[in-house]
C-alpha positions in Angstrom: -42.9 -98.5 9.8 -45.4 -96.5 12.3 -45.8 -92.5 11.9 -43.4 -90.8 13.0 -42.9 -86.6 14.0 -41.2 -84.6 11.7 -37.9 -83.6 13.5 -38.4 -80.2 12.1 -42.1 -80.0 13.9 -40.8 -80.6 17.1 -41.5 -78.4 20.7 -39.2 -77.6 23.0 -41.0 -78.7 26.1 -40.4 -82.1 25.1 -36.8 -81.5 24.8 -34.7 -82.7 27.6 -34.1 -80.3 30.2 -29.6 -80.0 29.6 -30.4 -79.4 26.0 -33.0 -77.2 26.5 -30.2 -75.0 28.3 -28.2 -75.0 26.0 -30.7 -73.6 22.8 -31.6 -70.6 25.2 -28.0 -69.9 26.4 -27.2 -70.1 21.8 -30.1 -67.4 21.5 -29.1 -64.6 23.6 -25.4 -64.9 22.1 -26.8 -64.3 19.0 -29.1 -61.8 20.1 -26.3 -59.8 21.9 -24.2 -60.1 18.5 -26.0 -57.4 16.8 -26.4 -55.4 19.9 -23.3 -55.0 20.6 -21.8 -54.0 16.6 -24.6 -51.6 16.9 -23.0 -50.0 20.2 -20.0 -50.0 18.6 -21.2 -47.8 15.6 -22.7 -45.7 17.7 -19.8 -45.0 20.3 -17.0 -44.5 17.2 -16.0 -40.7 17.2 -17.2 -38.3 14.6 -14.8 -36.8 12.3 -13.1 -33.8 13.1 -14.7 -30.3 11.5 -12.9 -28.8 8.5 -11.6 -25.6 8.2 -13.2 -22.7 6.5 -9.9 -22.9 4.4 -11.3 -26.8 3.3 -14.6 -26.3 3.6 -15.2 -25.4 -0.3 -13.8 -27.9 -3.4 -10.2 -26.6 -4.1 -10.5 -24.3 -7.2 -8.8 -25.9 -10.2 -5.1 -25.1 -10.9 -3.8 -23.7 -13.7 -0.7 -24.6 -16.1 1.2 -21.9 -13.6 0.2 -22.9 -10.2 0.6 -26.4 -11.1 4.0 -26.1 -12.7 4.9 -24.3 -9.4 3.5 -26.9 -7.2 5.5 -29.2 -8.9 8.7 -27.6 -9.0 11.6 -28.0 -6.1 12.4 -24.8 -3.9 15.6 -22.5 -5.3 17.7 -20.1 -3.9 16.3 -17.9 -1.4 12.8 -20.0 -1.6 15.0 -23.2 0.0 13.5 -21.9 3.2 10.7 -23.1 4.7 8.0 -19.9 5.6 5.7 -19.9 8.3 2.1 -19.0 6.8 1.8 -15.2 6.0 0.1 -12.6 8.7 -3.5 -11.9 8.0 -3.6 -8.6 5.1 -4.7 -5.5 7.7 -7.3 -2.6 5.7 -5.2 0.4 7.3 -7.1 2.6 5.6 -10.3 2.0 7.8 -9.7 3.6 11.4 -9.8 6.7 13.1 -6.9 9.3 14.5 -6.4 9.0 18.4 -5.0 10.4 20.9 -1.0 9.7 21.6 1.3 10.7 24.6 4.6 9.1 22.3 6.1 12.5 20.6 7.7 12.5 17.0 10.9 10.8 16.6 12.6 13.6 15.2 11.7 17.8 14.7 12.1 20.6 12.9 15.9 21.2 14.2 16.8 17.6 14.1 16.0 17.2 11.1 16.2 20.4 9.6 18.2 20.1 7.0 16.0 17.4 5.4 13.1 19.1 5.5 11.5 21.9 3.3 11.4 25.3 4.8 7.9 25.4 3.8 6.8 22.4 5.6 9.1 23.0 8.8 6.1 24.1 10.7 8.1 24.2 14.4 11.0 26.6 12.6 8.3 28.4 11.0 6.8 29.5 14.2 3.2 27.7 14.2 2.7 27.9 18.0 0.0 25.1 18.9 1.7 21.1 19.1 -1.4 19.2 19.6 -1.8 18.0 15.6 1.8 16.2 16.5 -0.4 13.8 19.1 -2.3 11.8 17.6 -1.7 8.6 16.1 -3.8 6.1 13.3 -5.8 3.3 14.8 -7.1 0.9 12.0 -10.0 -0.8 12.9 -9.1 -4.6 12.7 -5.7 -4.6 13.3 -2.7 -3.0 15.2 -0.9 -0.4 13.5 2.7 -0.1 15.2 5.2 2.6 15.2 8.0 3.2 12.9 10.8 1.5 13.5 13.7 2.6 12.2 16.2 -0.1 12.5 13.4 -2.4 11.3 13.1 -0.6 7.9 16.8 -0.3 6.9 17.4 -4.1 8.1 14.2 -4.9 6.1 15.6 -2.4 2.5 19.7 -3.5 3.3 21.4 -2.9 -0.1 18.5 -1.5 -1.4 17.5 1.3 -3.5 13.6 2.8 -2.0 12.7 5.8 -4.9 10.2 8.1 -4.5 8.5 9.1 -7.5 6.3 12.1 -8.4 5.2 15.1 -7.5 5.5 17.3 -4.1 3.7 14.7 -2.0 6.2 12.3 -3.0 9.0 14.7 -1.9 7.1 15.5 1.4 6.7 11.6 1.8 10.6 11.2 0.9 11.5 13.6 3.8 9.3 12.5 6.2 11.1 9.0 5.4 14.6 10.6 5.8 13.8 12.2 8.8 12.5 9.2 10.8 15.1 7.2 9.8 18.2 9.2 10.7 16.4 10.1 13.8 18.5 6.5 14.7 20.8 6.2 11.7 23.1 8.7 10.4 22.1 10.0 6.1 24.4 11.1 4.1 23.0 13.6 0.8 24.8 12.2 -2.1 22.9 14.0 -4.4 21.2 17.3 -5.2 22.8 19.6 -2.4 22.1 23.5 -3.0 19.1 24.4 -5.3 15.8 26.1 -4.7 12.9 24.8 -2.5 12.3 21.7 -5.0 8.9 23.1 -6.2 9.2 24.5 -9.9 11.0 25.5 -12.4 15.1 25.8 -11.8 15.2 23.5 -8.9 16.4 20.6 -10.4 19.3 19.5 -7.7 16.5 19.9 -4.7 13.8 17.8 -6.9 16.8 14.4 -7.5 18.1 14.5 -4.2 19.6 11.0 -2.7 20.3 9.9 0.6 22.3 6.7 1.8 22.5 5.4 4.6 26.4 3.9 4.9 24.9 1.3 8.0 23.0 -0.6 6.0 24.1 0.3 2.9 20.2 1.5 2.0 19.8 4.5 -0.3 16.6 6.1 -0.6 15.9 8.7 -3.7 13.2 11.1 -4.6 12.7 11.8 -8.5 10.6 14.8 -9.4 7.8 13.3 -12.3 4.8 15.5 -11.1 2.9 13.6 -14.1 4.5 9.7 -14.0 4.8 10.0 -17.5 6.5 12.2 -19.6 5.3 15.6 -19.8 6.2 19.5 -20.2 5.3 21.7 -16.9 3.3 25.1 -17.2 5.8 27.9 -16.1 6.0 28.6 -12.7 4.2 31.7 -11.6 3.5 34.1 -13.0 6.4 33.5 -15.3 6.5 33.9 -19.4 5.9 30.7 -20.9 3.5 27.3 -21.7 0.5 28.7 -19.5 -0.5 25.2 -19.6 0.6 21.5 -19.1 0.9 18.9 -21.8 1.5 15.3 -21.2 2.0 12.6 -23.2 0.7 9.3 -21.7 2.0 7.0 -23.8 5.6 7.8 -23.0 7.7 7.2 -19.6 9.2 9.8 -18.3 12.8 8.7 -18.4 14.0 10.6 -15.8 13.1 8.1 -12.9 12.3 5.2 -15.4 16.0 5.1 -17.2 17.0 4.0 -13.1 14.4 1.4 -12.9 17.5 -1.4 -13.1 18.4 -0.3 -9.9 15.1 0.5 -7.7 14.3 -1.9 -5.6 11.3 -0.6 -4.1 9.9 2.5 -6.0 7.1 4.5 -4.2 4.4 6.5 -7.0 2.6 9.5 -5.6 0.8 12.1 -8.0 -2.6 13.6 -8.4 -2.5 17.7 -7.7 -0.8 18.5 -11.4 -3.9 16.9 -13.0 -5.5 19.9 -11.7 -4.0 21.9 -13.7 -4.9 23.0 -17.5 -3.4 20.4 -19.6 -3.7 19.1 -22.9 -2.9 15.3 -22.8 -1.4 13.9 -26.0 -1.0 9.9 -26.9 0.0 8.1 -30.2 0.9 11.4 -31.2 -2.4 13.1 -31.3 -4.9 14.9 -29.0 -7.1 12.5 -26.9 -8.4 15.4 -24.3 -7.8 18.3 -22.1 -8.8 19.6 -18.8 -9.5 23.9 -18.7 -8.8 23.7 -22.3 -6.2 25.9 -23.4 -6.4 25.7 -26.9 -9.8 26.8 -28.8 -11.9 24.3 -30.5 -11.1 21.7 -27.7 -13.6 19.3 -25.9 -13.2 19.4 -22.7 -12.4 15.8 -21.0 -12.0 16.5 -17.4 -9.2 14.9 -15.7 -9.5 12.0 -14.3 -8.9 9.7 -17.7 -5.8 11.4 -18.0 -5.2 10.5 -14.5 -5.6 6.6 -15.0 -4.0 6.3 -17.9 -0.9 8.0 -16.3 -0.8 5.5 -13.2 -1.3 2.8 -15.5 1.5 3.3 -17.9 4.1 4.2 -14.6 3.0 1.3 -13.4 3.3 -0.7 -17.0 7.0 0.4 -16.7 7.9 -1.0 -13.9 6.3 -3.9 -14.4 7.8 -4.0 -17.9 11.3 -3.3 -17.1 11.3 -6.0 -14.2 9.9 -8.6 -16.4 12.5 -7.9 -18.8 15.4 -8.1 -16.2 13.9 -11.2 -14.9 14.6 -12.8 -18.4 17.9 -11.3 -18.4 19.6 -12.2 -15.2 20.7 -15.6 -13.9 18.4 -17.3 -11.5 19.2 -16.3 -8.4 20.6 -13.5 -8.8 17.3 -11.9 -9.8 15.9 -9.2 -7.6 12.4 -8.6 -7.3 10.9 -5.5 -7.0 8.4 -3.4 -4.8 6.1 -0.9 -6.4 3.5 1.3 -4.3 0.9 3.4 -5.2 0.5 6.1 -2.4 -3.4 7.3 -3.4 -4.4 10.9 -3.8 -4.0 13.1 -0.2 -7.0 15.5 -0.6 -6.3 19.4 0.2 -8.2 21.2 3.0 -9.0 24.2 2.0 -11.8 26.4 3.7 -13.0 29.3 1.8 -10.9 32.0 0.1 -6.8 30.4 -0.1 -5.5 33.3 1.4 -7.8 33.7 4.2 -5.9 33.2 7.6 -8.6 30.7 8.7 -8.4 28.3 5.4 -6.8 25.4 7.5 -6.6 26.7 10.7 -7.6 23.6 12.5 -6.5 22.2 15.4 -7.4 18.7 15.7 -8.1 16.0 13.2 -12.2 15.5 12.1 -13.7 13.0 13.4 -14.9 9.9 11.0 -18.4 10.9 11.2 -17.8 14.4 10.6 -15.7 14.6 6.7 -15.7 11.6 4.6 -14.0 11.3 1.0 -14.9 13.8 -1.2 -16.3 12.8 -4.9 -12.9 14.0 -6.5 -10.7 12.6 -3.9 -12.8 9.0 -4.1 -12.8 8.9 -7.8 -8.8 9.6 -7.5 -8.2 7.0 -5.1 -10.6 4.5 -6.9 -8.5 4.9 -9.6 -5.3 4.7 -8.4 -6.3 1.0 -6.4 -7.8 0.0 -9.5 -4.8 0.4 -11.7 -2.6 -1.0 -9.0 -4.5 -4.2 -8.8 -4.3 -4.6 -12.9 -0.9 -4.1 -12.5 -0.6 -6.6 -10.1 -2.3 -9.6 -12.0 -0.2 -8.3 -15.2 3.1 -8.9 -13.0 1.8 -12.2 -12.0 1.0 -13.1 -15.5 4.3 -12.5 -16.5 6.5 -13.4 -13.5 7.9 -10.3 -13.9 9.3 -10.4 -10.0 7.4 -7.0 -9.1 4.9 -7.1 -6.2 2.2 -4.4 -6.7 0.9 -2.4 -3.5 -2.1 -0.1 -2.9 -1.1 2.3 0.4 -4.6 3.7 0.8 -4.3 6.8 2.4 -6.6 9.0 0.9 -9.3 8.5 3.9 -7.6 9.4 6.8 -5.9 12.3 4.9 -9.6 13.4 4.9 -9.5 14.0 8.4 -6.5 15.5 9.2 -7.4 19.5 8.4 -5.2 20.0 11.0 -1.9 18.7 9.9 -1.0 21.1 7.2 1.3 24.3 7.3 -1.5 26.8 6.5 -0.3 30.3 7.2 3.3 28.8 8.5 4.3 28.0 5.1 6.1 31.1 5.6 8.0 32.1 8.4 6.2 33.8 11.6 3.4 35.0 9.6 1.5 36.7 12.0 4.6 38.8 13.5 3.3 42.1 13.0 0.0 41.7 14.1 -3.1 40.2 12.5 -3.7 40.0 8.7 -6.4 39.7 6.7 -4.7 37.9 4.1 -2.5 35.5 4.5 -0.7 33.0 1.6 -1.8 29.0 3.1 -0.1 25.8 2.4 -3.2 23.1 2.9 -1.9 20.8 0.4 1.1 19.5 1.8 2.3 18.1 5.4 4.2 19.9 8.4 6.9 17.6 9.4 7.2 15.8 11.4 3.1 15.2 11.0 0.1 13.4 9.8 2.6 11.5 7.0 4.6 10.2 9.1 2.1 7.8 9.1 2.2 6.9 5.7 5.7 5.4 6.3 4.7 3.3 9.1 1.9 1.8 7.1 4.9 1.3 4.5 7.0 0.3 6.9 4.4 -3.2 7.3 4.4 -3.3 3.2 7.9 -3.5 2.6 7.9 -6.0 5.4 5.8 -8.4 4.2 8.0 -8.3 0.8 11.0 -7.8 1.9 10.2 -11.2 4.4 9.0 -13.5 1.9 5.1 -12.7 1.3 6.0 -10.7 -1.9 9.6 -11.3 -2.6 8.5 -14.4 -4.4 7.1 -11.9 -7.3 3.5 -12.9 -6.3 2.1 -9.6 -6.8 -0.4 -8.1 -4.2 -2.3 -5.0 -3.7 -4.7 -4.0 -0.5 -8.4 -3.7 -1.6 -9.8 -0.2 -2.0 
């Protein structure tokens, strides 16, 4: 056999020319193969951004939000809810400018309204502290609507509880709603001016409001807890207050069962002297009145009163959430309306001690060490309670209505001198009893209850009528 060459050794010159063709035409197909997977890599879209809601691993769920997760809607929850509105901080803003007048006035609404804070009847002759509405800063505040609210609280019970910032709060309510809506007082006709001692019918009153078949009640509980009041005046008696902070004051608490949404407001009693009793003993005082006594200051005393108002409620829901039938159950609505500092200039009785005008600016007045400490109070104690209610599905949603900082700026607002009827009649005075504690109405709280107006809506529509307890951040 001669030598042959290895096929695998072979050039492709000396191929002939048709199959030379065809090797090149093989190569480029194979060579465009990888091309064309890597165009197609390329050119495939990229995945679409997540959300800021996705953007983090999910937390990990508990025995109680998995067990709900898990669980098929009931009753009213057989609905499906759109996603809840963004939480607004209406307590960060300033007071503007407003053509809109009040909804009602001092003769509309006269009959609601206590003399002492009917600053129109009274005679106080400027109107400019009536125009001026709340802007938050990152959000739209709108105004009260009446037939919203009783549509929202239909065969419901609203309670206001505390002291006479509550009451003024209460009447301003009243007021704007049967400025569309006809009231009817069902209880606590006659009395005094709802203040002190001997007033009792004035300081239980109770509107309904037959269209709606609403009610809406004010309970006099100038401590939230149970307590014994100084005599009024200058009147023989307990020179001091003494509350006990581990009891409830059963006047308002006994009617729990049948609040739906109860309303807390307190603070200006805890200025008083007061010795404050719990467990039986003495755990402090404030002005002590009784000798050998350390003093303690008030603002324990304060907390620990919030906190057990707010324990029963939360308490007394949980247990009629074990008692009653599933579906049937009615959740409940508690708010905290935080401390509303006074505006006192100078002497009380001066005739310029809140003589003001107009509202301060936000750069001019902020909060006040007292009033802070009282409102940081108040929004702490409501957010406890909230997680407690959630803890115990006790159907109560827990609100914070933060007003204390645009209280701050409203000097203006208060009856001052017109407490009393046309006190400058006769000429001027050198001194002159003021009122710059509580509110003119109609006035600055007026505002209060459209900010309530949004909290009960967002219960009343679903966010909170689940029992999933909220409360606004301080």
């Amino acid at each position: 056999m001669g030598a042959s060459t290895p096929r695998h050794h072979f050039s492709s010159s000396s191929l002939p020319r048709p199959l030379h063709a065809k090797r090149i035409v093989t190569f480029l197909l194979y060579a465009l193969i990888p091309l064309a997977l890597l165009h197609y890599i390329i050119s495939l879209p990229s995945p679409p951004p997540q959300s800021a809601t996705t953007s983090s691993p999910s937390p990990p769920q508990g025995p109680e939000v998995a067990a709900a997760s898990e669980k098929p809607s009931t009753g009213a929850k057989k609905r499906t809810r759109a996603a809840a509105a963004p939480r607004c901080d209406y307590s960060d803003g300033a007071w503007v400018r407003s053509s809109a007048p009040p909804l009602y006035n001092g003769t509309s609404c006269g009959g609601t309204i206590k003399a002492g804070q009917n600053c129109e009847a009274h005679g106080r002759p400027d109107t400019g502290y009536l125009r001026w509405r709340w802007r938050p800063r990152g959000c739209a505040l709108p105004q009260f609507d009446p037939a919203e609210f009783l549509r929202l609280v239909r065969g419901r019970h609203v309670a206001f509880v505390g002291d006479s910032l509550a009451r003024n709060q209460c009447e301003s309510l009243v007021c704007l709603l049967s400025s569309a809506f006809p009231a009817q007082l069902i209880r606590g006709a006659g009395g005094g001016d709802g203040d002190g001692d001997g007033d009792e019918l004035r300081k239980f009153r109770r509107w309904a409001f037959p269209s709606h078949d609403a009610t809406v009640s004010v309970f006099w509980s100038p401590f939230l807890v149970n307590g014994t009041e100084k005599a009024k005046g200058g009147a023989a008696g307990l020179d001091h207050n003494r509350l006990y902070l581990d009891q409830a004051d059963e006047r308002w608490a006994a009617e729990l069962d049948g609040i739906d949404v109860v309303v807390l407001s307190a603070g200006h009693w805890f200025l008083h002297p007061a010795m404050f009793y719990d467990g039986g003993g003495v755990v402090g005082c404030h002005h002590c009145p009784e000798p050998n006594r350390t003093e303690t200051g008030f603002f324990g005393a304060f907390r620990l009163a919030v906190r057990g108002a707010l324990r029963e409620v939360v308490l007394r829901g949980a247990r009629a959430q074990q008692q009653q039938e599933e579906g049937r159950r009615r959740p409940k609505l508690a708010v905290v309306t935080t401390f509303s500092p006074a505006h006192f200039e100078g002497e009380w009785d001066s005739p310029a001690a809140c003589a003001r005008t107009e509202p301060y600016a936000p750069e001019e007045r902020g909060v006040e060490y007292m009033d802070g400490e009282m409102l940081r109070a108040e929004a702490e104690e409501a957010a406890a309670a909230a997680a407690d209610a959630r803890a115990r599905g006790a159907g109560v949603t827990v609100e914070a209505l933060e007003v204390t900082r645009m209280a701050a700026l409203r000097a203006d607002g208060h009856p001052g001198a017109y407490m009393h009827p046309f006190p400058f009649a006769g000429g001027a005075r050198d001194r002159v009893p003021n009122d710059c504690v509580h509110w003119c109405l109609p006035g600055p709280i007026d505002t209060w209850n459209e900010i309530l107006l949004q909290v009960v809506k967002r219960w009343a529509d679903g966010d909170g009528a689940d029992a999933d307890a909220e409360t606004s951040s301080p």
